[in-house]
N, C-alpha and C positions, 0 to 999 in steps of 0.2 A: 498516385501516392509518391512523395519524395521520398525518393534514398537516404538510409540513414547517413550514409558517407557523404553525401553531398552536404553542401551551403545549402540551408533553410533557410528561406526568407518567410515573411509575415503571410501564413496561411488563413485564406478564411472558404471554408468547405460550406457552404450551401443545402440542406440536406430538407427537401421539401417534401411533403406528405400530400402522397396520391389520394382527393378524394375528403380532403378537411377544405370543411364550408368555410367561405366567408362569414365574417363579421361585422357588427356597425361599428364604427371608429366610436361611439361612447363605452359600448360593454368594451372592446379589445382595450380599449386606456384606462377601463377598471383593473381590468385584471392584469396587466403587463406594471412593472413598474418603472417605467418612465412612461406616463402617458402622453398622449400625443406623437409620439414622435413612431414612425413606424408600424403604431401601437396592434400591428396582423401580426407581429414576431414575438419571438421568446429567445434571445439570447443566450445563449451560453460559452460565457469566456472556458477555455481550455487553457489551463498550463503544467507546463512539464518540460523537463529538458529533452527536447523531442529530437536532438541529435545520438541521444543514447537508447540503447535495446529497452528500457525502461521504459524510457515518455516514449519511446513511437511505440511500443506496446500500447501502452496506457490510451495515446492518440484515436491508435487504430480501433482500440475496445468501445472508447466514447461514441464514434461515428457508426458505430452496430446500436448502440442505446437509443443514440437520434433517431438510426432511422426506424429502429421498431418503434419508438413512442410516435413518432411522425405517422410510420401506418399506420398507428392506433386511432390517430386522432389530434396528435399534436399534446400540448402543456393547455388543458381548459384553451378547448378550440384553437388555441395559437400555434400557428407552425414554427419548430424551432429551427434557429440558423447556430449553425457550433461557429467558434471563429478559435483556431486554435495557437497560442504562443506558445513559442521555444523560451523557457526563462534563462536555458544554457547552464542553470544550478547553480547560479553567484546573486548576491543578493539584489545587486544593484540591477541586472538586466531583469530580472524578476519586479522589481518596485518598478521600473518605465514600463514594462508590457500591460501589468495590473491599472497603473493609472490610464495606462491610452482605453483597455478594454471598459472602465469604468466611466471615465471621462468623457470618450471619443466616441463611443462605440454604442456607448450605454445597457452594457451588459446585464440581464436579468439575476444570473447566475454566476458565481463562478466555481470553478470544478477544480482539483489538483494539490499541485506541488508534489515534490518531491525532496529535497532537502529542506531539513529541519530549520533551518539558520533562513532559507528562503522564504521557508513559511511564518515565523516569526518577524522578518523584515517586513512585513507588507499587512500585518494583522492591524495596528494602530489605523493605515489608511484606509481596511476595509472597515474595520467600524466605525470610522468619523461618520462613513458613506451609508452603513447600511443593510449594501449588498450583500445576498445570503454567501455564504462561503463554504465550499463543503471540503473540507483537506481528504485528498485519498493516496498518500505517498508518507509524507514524515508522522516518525511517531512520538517524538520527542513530548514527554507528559507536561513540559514546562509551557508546552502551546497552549495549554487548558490550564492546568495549574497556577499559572504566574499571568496571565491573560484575564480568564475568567473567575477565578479562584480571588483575585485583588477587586475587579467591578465589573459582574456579571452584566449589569443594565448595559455597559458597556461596547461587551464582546458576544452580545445574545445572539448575534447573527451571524456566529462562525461555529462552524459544527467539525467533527472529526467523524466520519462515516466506514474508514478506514485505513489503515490497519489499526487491531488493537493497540493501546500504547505503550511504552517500551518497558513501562512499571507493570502493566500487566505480562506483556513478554516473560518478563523477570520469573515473574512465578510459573510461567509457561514451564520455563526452561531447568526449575528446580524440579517440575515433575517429570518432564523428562530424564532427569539425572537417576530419579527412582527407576523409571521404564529402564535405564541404561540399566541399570545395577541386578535391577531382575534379570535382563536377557542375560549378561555377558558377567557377572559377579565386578562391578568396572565399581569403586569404592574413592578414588584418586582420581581428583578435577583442576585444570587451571582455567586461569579465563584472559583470553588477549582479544584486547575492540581496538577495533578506531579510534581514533581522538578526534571525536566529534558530540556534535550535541544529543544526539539520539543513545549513544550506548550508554550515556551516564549511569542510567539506572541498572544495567547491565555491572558494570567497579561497582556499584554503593550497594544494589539491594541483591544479586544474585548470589554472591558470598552467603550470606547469612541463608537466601533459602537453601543451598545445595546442605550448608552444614547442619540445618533443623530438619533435616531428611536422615542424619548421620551419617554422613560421607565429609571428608576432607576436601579443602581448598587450596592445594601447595602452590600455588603459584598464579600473579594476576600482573598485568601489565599492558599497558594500552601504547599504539603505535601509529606513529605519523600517518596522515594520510597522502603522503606521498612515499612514503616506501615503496621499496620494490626489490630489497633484501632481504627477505627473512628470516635467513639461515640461526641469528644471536635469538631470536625468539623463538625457533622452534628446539636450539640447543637448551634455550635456559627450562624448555617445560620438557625437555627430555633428561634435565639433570634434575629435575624437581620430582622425577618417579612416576607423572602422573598418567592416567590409564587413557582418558581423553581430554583433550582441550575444545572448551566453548570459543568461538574465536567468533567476531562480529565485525562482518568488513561490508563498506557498501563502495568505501572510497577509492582505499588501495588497490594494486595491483595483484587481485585474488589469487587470479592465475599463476603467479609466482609462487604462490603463499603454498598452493595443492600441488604444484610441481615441484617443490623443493621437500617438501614433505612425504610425496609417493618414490622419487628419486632415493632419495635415503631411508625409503622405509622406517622412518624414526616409529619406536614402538609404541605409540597412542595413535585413536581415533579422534577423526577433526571434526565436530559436530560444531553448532551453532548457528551463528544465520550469516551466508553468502552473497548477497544480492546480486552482483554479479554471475553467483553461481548458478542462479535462477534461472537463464534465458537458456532455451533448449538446442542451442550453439556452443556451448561453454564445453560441450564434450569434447568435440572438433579443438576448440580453440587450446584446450589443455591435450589433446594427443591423449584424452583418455587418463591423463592424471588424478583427474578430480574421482574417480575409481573409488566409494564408498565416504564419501565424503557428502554430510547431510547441511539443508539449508531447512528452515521456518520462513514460510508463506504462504499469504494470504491467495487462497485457493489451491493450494498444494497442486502449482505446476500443472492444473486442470485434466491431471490423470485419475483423480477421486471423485465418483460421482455422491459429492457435498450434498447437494439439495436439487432435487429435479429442474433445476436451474440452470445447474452446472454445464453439462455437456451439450444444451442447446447452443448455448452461446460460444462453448470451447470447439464445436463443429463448425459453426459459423463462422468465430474467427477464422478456423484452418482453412474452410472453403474458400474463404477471401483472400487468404496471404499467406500459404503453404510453401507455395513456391514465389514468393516474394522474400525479398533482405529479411535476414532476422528480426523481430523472435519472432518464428511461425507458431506461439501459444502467445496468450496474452503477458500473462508473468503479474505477479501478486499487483502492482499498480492498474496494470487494465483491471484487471476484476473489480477492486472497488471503483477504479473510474466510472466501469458500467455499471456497478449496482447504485453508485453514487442518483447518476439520472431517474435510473427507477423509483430510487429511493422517494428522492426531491417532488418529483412526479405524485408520485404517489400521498404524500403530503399535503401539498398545495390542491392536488383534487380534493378532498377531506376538507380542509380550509375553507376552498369556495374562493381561493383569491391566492393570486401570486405579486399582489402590489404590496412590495414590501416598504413604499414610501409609508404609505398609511396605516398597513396593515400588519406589521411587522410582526405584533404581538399576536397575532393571528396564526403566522405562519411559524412562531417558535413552537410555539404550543402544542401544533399539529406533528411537526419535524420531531418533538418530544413523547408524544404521544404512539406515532406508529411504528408497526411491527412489521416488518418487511424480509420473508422469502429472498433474499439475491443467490447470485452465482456462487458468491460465495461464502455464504452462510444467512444462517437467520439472523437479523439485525434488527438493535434497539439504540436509544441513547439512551446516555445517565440525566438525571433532571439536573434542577439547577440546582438541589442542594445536597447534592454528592458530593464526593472528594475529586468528581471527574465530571462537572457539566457540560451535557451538549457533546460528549464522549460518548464512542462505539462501546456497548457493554460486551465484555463477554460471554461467550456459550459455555458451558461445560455438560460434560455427559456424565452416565450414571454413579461415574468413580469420582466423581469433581475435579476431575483432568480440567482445561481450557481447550477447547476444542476449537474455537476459530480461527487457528494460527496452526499451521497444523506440519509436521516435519516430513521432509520428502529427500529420499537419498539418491544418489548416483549408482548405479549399481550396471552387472555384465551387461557389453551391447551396447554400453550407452543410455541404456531405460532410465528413465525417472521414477520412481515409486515410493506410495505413500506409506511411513513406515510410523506414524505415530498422529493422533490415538488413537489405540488398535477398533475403535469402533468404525473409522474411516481407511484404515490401512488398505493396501494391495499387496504387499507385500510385507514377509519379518524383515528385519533391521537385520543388517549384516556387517559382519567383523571383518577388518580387513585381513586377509589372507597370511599376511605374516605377524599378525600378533601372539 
């Protein structure tokens, strides 16, 4: 396994299944779509910016998917080869890795992304092509919205498998504001994102749900993603009165943000979603700053056992890369990377065919149709004439919480734990210590 501090060059992992027969070169080039060529393999492109705690998570989660679906049996008899790219999270090295894996490579699958701006860059070239496409990183709603929402025939062969999207987010995080306000009487909300594509819905639609819960909005503002001064933004939501700030950073300099924050004790709590905050090194790396400060993701930090799913795979990962460079858990992108494969899997069996040249309408249909158990959580997509096609639906539980995106705090020791919704919880939600 490459270190995440090193130069990555173009990986390609091999991941072969002990005990999958042979096939005749005519059924193998029904079922593969590129036939002829290779036509015993099942491809799968990998991308993700695999020099961050994010995509080498993500990386290392896909190559556990391989290889249980390879013991299994392989994709309908074919044994899969992962071939994994660094997109590095700019648009442009993202479109060259995509075309070589499609072009070059001839990719069955593709899996990933990670930035929203990435995944929309490269959408127009996957469907000229085809190629199924499963995003398991950006959530930006405008990927489906403005994609599939304008010509579905189009864009039918790109799915979002996970994370929920950032519109549903939205309402996530309005009912958590209620959870707030029950535990801690907390009435007084601001909201600071990234200026980026993914939080939009975060400024447009989360305002309106916190205040149709009847709580207050004092304060909203969105920041470079290159900062790495915080101090005027967490002044201006300490002059605005507010009890807690929603703050969504995937980009900036997080660390700063919970260190400058725990340093002057300013008197609100910092909830919202971290991504950085995510990888189970962030304790270390913050000296223990980031000290009740809560993130939303996709497997809630695989300390909640989600679905008898969950901690198989969150053991396995640790068995594999505990004592390997960070992150020794997966972190919300491996989770769907992994469920992504199962998912996929599990479709195209159903189908009867993974040739998406010929069969394409086959395999939407099937992808639209199943219900699939992952790590982390139960998964469906919305049809095509949803407000979200070929979109991850959400789960909600018996209060109509959203339960697939689920909030996990820092708390004493360094522990991760699940503080919302309390049907998944391991722990109550804690205040910070000088409020």
């Amino acid at each position: 396994m490459t270190n995440a501090g090193k130069e990555l060059v173009r990986r390609r992992t091999f991941l072969g299944a002990a005990g999958v027969g042979a096939v005749t070169t005519t059924l193998a080039g029904c079922l593969g779509g590129i036939a002829g060529e290779d036509d015993d393999i099942f491809r799968i492109g990998h991308l993700a910016p695999t020099r961050s705690q994010m995509g080498l998570g993500a990386e290392r989660s896909i190559e556990i998917a391989v290889d249980e679906v390879n013991d299994d049996g392989g994709i309908l008899d074919q044994e899969v080869e992962l071939l994994s790219e660094n997109t590095e999270g700019q648009v442009d090295e993202g479109t060259a890795v995509v075309e070589s894996l499609v072009q070059e490579d001839n990719v069955d699958l593709l899996v990933g992304t990670f930035v929203s701006e990435v995944t929309q860059g490269v959408m127009d070239f996957v469907a000229d092509r085809n190629v199924p496409f499963l995003i398991t990183g950006s959530a930006d709603p405008d990927t489906i919205t403005e994609f599939h929402g304008q010509d579905y025939e189009q864009y039918k062969n790109v799915f979002r498998t996970g994370p929920i999207n950032s519109d549903l987010q939205a309402e996530g995080m309005g009912q958590y504001a209620e959870f707030l306000s029950d535990e801690h009487g907390w009435e007084e909300f601001a909201i600071l994102a990234d200026d980026a594509a993914w939080t939009g819905p975060f400024m447009d639609r989360l305002p309106d749900e916190i205040e149709e819960r009847g709580f207050d909005v004092v304060h909203t503002d969105t920041m470079g993603i290159e900062t790495d001064d915080f101090t005027q933004y967490l002044d201006d939501v300490d002059s605005a009165d507010a009890d807690a700030v929603f703050r969504f950073i995937a980009h900036a300099d997080s660390a700063a943000f919970v260190s400058t924050w725990q340093s002057n004790e300013y008197p609100f709590a910092v909830e919202g979603i971290n991504v950085p905050g995510m990888s189970p090194a962030f304790w270390d790396a913050t000296e223990g700053a980031c000290l009740y400060e809560t993130t939303s993701q996709s497997g809630a930090g695989g300390v909640a056992e989600l679905t008898d799913q969950t901690m198989p795979f969150v053991e396995e990962y640790e068995d594999r890369h505990a004592d390997e460079d960070p992150p020794s858990k997966p972190m919300y992108m491996g989770f769907n990377s992994y469920d992504a494969v199962h998912f996929y899997r599990e479709a195209v069996e159903s189908a009867g065919t993974a040739d998406y040249e010929n069969e394409l309408d086959g395999i939407v249909d099937a992808m639209l149709s199943t219900e699939h158990t992952g790590a982390a959580g139960d998964m469906a997509l919305y049809d095509e004439d949803s407000e979200y096609p070929n979109d991850l639906q959400e789960t909600r539980d018996e209060d109509d919480y959203i339960s697939n995106f689920p909030m996990t705090q820092w708390q004493e020791g360094g522990e991760v734990e699940c503080v919302f919704p309390e049907t998944d919880a391991t722990a109550d939600h804690v205040a910070p210590e000088w409020l």
